[in-house]
C-alpha positions in Angstrom: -224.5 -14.3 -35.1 -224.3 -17.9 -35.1 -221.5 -19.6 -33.9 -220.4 -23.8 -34.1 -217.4 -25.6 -33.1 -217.1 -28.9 -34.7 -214.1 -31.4 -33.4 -213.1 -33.9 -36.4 -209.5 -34.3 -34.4 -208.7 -38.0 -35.0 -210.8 -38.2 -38.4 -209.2 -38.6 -41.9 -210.7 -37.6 -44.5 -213.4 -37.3 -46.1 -215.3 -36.9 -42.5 -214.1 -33.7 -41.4 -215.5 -32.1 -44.4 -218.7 -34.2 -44.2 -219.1 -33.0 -40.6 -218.4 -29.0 -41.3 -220.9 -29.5 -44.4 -223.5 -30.6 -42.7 -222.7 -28.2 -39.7 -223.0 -25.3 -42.2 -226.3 -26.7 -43.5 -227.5 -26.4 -39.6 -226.2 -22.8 -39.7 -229.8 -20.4 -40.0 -228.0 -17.4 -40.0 -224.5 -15.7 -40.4 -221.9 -16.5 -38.2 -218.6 -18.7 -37.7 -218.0 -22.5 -37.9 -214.7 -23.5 -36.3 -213.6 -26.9 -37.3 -210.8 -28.2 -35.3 -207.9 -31.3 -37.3 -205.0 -32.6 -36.8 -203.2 -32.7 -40.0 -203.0 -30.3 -43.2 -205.1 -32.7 -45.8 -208.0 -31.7 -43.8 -207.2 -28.3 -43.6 -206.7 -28.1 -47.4 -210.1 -29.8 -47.9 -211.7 -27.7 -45.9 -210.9 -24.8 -47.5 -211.6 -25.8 -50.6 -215.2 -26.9 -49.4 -216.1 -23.5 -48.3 -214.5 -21.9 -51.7 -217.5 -24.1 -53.5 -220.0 -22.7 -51.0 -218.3 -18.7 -51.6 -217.2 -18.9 -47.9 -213.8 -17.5 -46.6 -212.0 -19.8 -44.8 -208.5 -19.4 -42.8 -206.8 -21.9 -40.8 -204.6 -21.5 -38.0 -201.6 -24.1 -36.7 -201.9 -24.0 -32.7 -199.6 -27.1 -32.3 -197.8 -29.5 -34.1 -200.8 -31.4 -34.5 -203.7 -29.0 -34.3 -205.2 -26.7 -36.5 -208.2 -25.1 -36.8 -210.3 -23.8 -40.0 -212.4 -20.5 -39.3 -215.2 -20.8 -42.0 -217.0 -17.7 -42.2 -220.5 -17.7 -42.8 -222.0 -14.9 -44.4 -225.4 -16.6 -45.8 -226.3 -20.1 -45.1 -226.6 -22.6 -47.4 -228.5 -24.8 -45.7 
């Protein structure tokens, strides 16, 4: 299983999504992408993004400022 971590901490939108989009089109095989943000716009674009590639996504508040988006890859699309 593949696994990436991709820090757009300090990004507005769109570049987070841009950067976990073309981290999943990397991705060769199954596995997790981990994006990490600091504010809920990204996190709500982010999930959408993976619902239009048919990926689950689920993000998780680990401080006032920091969340992170598990995306979870079960066929590439790249």
């Amino acid at each position: 299983m593949e696994s990436k971590n991709v820090n757009a901490i300090g990004e507005q939108c769109p570049i987070p999504v841009v950067k976990a989009t073309h981290a999943l089109r990397e991705m060769k095989e199954p596995g997790t992408l981990k994006v990490h943000v600091d504010n809920e716009i990204a996190v709500q674009n982010l999930t959408r993004m993976a619902a239009g590639h048919h990926l689950s996504a689920k993000a998780e508040k680990r401080a006032e400022r920091e969340f992170v988006v598990t995306i979870d890859v079960t066929t590439p699309i790249g």
